[in-house]
C-alpha positions as CSV (number, residue, x, y, z in Angstrom):
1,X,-12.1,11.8,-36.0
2,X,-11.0,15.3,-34.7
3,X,-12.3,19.0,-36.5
4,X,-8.3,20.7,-37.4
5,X,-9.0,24.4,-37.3
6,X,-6.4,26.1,-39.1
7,X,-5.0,29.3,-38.9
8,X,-2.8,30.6,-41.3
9,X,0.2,33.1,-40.5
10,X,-1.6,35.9,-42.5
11,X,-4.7,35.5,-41.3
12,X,-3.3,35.5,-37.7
13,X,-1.6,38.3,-38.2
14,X,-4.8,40.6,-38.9
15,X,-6.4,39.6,-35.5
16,X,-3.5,40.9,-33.9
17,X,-3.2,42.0,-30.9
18,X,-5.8,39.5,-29.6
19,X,-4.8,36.7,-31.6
20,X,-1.4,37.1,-29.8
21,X,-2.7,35.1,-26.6
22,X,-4.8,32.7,-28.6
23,X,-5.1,30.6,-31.8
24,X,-8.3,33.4,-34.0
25,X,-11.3,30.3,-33.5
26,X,-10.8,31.5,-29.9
27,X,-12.2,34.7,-30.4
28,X,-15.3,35.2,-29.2
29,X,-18.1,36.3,-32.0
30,X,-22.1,35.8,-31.3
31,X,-22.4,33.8,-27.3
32,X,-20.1,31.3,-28.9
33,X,-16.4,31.5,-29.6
34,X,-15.4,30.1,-33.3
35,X,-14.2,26.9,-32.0
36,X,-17.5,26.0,-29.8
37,X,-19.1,26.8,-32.6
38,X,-17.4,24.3,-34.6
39,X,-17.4,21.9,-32.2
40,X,-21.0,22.1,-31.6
41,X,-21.9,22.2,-35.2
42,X,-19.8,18.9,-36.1
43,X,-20.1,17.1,-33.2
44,X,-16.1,16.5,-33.0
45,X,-13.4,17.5,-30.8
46,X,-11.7,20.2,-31.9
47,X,-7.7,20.5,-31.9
48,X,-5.4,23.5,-33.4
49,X,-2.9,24.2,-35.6
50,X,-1.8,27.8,-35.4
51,X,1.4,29.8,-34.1
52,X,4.0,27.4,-32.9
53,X,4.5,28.8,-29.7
54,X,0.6,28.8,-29.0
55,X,0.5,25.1,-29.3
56,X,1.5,25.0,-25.6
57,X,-1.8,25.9,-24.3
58,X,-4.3,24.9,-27.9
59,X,-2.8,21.8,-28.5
60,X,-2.2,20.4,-31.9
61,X,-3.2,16.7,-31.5
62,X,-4.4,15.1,-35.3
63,X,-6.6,12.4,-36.0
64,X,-6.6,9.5,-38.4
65,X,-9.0,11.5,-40.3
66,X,-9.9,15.2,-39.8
67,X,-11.6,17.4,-40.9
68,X,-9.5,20.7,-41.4
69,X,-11.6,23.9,-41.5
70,X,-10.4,27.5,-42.5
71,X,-10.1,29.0,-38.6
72,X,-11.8,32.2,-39.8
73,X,-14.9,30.8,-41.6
74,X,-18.3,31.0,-39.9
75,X,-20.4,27.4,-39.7
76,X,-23.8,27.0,-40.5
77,X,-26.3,24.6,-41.9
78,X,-25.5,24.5,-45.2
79,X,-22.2,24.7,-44.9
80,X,-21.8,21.7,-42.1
81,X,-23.4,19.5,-44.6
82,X,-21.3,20.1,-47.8
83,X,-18.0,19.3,-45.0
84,X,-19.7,16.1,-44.2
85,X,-20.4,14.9,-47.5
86,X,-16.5,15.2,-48.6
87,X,-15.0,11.7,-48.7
88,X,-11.3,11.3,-47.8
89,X,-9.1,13.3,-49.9
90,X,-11.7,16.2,-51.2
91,X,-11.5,19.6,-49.8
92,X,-13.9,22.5,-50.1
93,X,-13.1,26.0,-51.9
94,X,-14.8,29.2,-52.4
95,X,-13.6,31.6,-55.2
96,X,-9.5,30.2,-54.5
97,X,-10.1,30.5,-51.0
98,X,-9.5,27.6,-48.8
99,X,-12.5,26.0,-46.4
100,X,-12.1,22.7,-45.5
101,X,-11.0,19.2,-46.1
102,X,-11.5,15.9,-44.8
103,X,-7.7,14.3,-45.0
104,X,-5.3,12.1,-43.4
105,X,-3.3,12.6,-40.2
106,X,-0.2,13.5,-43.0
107,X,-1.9,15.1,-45.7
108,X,-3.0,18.8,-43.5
109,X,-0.5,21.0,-44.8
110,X,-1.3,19.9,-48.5
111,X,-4.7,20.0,-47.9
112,X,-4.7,24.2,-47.4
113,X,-3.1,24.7,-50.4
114,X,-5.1,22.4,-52.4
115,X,-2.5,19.9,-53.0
116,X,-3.3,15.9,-53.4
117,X,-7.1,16.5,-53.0
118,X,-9.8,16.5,-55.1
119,X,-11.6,20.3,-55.2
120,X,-15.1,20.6,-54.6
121,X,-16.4,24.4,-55.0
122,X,-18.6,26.1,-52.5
123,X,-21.3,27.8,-54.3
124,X,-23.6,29.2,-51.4
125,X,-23.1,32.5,-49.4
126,X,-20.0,32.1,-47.0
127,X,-19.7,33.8,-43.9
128,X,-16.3,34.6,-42.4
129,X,-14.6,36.8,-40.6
130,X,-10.9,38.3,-41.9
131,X,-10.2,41.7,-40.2
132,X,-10.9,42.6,-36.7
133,X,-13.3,45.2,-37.2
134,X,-15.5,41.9,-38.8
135,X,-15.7,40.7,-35.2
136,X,-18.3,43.5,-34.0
137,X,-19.6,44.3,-36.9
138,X,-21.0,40.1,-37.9
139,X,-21.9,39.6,-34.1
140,X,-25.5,40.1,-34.7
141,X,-26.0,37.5,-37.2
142,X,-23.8,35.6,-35.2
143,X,-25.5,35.9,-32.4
144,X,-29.1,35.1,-33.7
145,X,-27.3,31.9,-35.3
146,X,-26.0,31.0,-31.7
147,X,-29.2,31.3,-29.8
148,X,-31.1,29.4,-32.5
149,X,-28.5,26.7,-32.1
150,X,-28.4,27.0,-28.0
151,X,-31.6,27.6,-27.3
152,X,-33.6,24.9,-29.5
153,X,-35.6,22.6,-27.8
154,X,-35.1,23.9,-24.8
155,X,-37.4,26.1,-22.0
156,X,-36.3,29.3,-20.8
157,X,-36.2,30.2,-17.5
158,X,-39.3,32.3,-16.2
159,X,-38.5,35.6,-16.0
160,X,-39.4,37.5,-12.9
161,X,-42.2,40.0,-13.2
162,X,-40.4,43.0,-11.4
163,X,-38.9,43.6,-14.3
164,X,-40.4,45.4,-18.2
165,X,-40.0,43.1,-20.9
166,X,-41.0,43.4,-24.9
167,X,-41.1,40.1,-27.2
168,X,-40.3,37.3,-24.4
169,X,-40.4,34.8,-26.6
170,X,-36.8,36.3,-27.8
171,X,-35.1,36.2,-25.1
172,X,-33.7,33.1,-23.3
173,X,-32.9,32.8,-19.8
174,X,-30.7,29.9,-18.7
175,X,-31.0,28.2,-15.3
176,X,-29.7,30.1,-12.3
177,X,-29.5,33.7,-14.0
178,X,-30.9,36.5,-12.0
179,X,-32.5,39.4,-13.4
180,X,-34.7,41.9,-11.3
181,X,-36.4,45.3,-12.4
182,X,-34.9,45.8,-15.5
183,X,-36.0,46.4,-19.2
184,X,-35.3,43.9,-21.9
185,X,-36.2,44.8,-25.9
186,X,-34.9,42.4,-28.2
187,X,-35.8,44.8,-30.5
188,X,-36.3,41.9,-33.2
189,X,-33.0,40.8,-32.1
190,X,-32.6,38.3,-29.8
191,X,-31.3,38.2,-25.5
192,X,-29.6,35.2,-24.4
193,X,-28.8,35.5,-20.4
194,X,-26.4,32.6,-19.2
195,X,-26.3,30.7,-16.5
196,X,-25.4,32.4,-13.3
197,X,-25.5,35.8,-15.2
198,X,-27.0,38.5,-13.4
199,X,-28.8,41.7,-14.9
200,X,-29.3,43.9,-11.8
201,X,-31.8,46.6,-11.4
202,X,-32.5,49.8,-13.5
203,X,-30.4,48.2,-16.2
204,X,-32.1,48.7,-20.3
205,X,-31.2,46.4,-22.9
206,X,-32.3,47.4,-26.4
207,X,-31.5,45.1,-29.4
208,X,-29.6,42.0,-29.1
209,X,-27.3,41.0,-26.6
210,X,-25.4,37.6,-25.5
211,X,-24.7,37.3,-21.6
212,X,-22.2,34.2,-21.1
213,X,-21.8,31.8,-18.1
214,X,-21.5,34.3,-14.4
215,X,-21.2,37.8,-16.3
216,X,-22.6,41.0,-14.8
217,X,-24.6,43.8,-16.1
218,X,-24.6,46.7,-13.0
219,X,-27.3,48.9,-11.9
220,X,-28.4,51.2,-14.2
221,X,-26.2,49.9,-17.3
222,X,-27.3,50.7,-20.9
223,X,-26.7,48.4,-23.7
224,X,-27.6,48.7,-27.4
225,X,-26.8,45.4,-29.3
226,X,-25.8,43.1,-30.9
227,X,-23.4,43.4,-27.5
228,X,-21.9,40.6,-26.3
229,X,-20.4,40.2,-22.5
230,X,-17.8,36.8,-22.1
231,X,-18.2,34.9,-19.4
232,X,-17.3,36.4,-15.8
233,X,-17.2,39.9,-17.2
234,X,-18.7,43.0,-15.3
235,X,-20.6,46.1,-17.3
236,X,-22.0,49.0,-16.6
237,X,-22.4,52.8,-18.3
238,X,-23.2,52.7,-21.9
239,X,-22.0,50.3,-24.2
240,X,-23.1,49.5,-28.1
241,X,-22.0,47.1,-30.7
242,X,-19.6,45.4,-28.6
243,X,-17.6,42.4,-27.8
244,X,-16.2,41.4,-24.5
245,X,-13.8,38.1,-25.0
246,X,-14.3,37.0,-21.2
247,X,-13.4,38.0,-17.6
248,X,-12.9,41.5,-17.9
249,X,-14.4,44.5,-16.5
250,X,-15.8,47.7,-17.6
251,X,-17.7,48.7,-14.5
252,X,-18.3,51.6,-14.2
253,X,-20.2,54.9,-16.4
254,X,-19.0,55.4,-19.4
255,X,-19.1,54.4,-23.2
256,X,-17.9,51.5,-25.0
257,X,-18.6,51.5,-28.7
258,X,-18.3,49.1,-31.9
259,X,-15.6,47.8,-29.9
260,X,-13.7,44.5,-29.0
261,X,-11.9,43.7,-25.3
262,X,-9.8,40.6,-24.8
263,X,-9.5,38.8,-21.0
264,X,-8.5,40.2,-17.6
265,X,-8.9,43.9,-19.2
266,X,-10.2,46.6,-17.0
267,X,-11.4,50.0,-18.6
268,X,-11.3,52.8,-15.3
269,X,-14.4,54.3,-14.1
270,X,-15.6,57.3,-16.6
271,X,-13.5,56.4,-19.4
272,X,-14.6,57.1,-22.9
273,X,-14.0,55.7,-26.6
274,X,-14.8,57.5,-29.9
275,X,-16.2,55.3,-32.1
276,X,-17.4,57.8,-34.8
277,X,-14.8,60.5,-36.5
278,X,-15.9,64.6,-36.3
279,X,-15.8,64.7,-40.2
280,X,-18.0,60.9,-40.6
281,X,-15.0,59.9,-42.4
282,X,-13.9,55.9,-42.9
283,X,-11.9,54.9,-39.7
284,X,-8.8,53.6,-39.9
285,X,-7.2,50.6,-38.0
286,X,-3.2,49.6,-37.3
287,X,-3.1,46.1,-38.9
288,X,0.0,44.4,-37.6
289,X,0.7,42.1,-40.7
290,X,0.9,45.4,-43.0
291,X,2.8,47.4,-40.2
292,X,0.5,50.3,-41.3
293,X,-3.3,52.0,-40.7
294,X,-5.1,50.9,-42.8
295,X,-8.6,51.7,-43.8
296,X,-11.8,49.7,-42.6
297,X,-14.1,50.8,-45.0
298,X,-16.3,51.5,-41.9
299,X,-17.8,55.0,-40.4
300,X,-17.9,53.3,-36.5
301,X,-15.2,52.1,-35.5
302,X,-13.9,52.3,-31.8
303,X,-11.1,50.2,-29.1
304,X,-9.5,47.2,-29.7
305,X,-7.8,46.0,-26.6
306,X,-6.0,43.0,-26.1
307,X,-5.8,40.4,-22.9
308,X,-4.3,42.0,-19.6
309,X,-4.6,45.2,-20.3
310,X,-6.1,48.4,-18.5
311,X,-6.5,52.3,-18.6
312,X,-7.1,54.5,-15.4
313,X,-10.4,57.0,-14.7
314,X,-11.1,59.3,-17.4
315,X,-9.1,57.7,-19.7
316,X,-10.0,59.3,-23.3
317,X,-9.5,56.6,-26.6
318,X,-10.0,57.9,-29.8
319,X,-11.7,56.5,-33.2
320,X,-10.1,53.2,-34.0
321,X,-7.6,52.6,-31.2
322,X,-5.1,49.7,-31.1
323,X,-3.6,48.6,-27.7
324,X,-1.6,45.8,-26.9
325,X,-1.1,43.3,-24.7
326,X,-0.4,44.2,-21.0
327,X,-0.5,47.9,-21.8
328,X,-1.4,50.3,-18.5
329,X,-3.2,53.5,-19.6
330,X,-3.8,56.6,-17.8
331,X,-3.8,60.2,-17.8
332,X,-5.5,63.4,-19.7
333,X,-6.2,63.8,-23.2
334,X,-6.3,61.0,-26.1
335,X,-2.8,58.0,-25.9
336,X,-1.6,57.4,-29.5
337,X,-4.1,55.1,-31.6
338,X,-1.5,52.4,-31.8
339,X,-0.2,51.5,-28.2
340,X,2.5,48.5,-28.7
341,X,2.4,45.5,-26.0
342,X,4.1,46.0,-22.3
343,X,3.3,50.0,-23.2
344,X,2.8,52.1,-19.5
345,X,1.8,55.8,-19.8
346,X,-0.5,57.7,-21.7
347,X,-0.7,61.4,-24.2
348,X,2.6,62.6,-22.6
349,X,4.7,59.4,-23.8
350,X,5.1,55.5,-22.8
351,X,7.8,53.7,-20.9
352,X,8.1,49.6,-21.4
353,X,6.0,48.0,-19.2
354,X,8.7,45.6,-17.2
355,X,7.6,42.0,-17.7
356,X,8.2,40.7,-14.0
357,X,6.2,43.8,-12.8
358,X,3.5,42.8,-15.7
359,X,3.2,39.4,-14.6
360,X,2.7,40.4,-10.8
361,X,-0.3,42.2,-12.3
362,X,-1.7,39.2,-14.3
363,X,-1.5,37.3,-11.0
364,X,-3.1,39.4,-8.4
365,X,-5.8,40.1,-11.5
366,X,-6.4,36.2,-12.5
367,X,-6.6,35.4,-8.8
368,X,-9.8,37.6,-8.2
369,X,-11.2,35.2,-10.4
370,X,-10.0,31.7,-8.6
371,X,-7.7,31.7,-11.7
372,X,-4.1,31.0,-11.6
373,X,-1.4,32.3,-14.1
374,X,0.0,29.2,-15.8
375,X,3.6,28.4,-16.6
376,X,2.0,27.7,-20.1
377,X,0.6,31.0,-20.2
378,X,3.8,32.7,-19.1
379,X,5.2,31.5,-21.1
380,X,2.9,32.6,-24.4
381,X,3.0,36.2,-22.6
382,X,6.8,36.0,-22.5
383,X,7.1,35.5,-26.4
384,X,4.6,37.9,-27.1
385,X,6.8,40.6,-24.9
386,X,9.5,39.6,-27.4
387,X,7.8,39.6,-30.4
388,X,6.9,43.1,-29.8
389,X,10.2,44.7,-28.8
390,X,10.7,46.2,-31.8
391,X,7.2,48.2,-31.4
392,X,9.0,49.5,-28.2
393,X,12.3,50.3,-29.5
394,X,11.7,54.1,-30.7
395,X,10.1,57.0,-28.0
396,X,6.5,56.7,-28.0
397,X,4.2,59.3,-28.2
């Protein structure tokens, strides 16, 4: 038996521009990303059914019997146990919206739209994530969820006593994590430091924060949570409320606010993101489905910056900025807040961003990492540089 987790194409379309390099139960929310947090909560591999040309790299390999869960739904106690008690043939809805099923290797498709099952209402609280801006602003629940799930059972690591710490039993230290002269506060939240991870010294955490597998929190850094740093990322300056996917870098000072960064990004040294308006009015956001800004509902709201892409020193980003996928930023004053994929400039106008010159990048970038570029992954980054022509087609400004 295999866990399905399904995207649909609206759904996928409103996590763009990350979800264009990954299925959305890749994204990262809490320590976990949604799909280890299926995996972990069902005890079942976990396969994928979302864009075609994504099933390259997340293969789409079916069971017998599956269970097929809504990509964008949240697991928890309650929740796991209402999908394991559904025979063959049921599925699970909340208010018309589909959750999950347990079906046949034939009967997926049906299955999301409620056809040739028996429906079994969810009645309890559901937690999901639909909009990007949901990312940042669930990932303290999520994370408490996470360490709870991680974390039970288990013995921390000791926590050397160079270093000023409030509410140990909060924070969790996994084996062969270094942290000297620092200052942890949970501040009734919760720290999880992975293994390998490294906090070095003079940095101050206050509230929650998730640090996964070999990331990096520099000398002096300031964090205010619920942060989380993906694994093999490097952070320093000031950053709040924020989500880092995994292997990217924002080194140097500088703030990062209520803000999500996809892989192999690199923010310059210095550079700055609003993440509050002048007037305190609701941020807007470019959602890619709708073609249009489109309001959060949400006073904070700062960068979203998808896989490969990077802005030089000083680089300015105002409230509720979009960029794309291999973007390179640079220059004085504040870029457009919607910056299409394979973008290259800044406030005075954008040039495409030649693909073979791009891909050179991702190389030399993926291989400071031990990491290779993969034909697979050339080839997802190929169709995404097509599918967002048309986004490059006019003068940008």
């Amino acid at each position: 038996m295999k866990t399905i987790l399904f995207d649909t194409t609206e759904n996928w379309q409103d996590f763009l521009p990350l979800t264009y390099t990954r299925p959305i139960s890749q994204l990262r929310i809490g320590i976990l990303t949604i799909a280890e947090k299926w995996q972990k909560y069902l005890d079942l591999p976990v396969t994928y059914k979302t864009e075609d040309y994504l099933q390259v790299k997340y293969k789409y390999e079916p069971d017998r019997e599956n269970y097929i869960v809504n990509s964008t739904v949240l697991p928890d106690d309650n929740l796991v146990d209402n999908i394991k008690q559904l025979g063959l043939g049921q599925a699970l809805f909340k208010d018309g919206v589909f959750i999950a099923a347990h079906v046949g290797i034939d009967d997926v498709e049906k299955a999301v739209l409620g056809q040739d099952v028996k429906l079994n209402q969810y009645n309890r609280e559901l937690s999901a994530v639909t909009q990007l801006w949901h990312l940042f602003k669930l990932n303290g629940q999520e994370l408490e969820k996470d360490f709870i799930l991680l974390t039970k059972g288990r013995k921390s690591q000791k926590l050397s006593k160079s270093n000023l710490v409030f509410e140990e039993e909060r924070i969790f230290v996994e084996p062969g994590a270094v942290v000297e002269a620092a200052t942890l506060n949970p501040h009734g939240g919760y720290i999880y430091i992975g293994a390998e991870a490294e906090i070095m010294e003079g940095a101050i955490v206050r509230g929650s924060l998730a640090m996964c597998e070999h990331s990096v929190l520099k000398v002096g850094a300031k964090i205010y949570g619920p942060t989380t740093l993906g694994p093999y990322s490097k952070v320093g300056g000031e950053v709040n409320n924020s989500i880092i996917i995994g292997y990217s870098n924002k080194a140097h000072d500088g703030f990062l606010g209520n803000s999500v960064l996809g892989e192999w990004c690199n923010i310059g040294a210095d550079s700055n993101n609003s993440n509050l308006k002048n007037n305190y009015a609701q941020v807007k956001l470019w959602n890619y489905r709708q073609e249009r800004f489109v309001p959060t509902g949400e006073q904070f709201c700062g960068l979203i910056m998808a896989d490969h892409s990077k802005c030089g020193i000083n680089t300015m980003f105002n409230t509720g900025t979009v960029v794309g996928v291999s973007c390179n930023i640079f220059g004085a004053d504040f870029p457009r807040k919607f910056i299409p994929s394979f973008s290259w400039g800044g406030y005075h106008g954008f040039d495409e961003y030649r693909f073979d010159k791009a891909m050179d990048t991702a190389r030399l970038v993926m291989a400071r990492r031990h990491k290779e570029l993969t034909t697979e992954e050339e080839q997802i980054l190929k169709e995404v540089y097509q599918r967002s022509s048309h986004y490059r087609s006019y003068k940008l400004k």
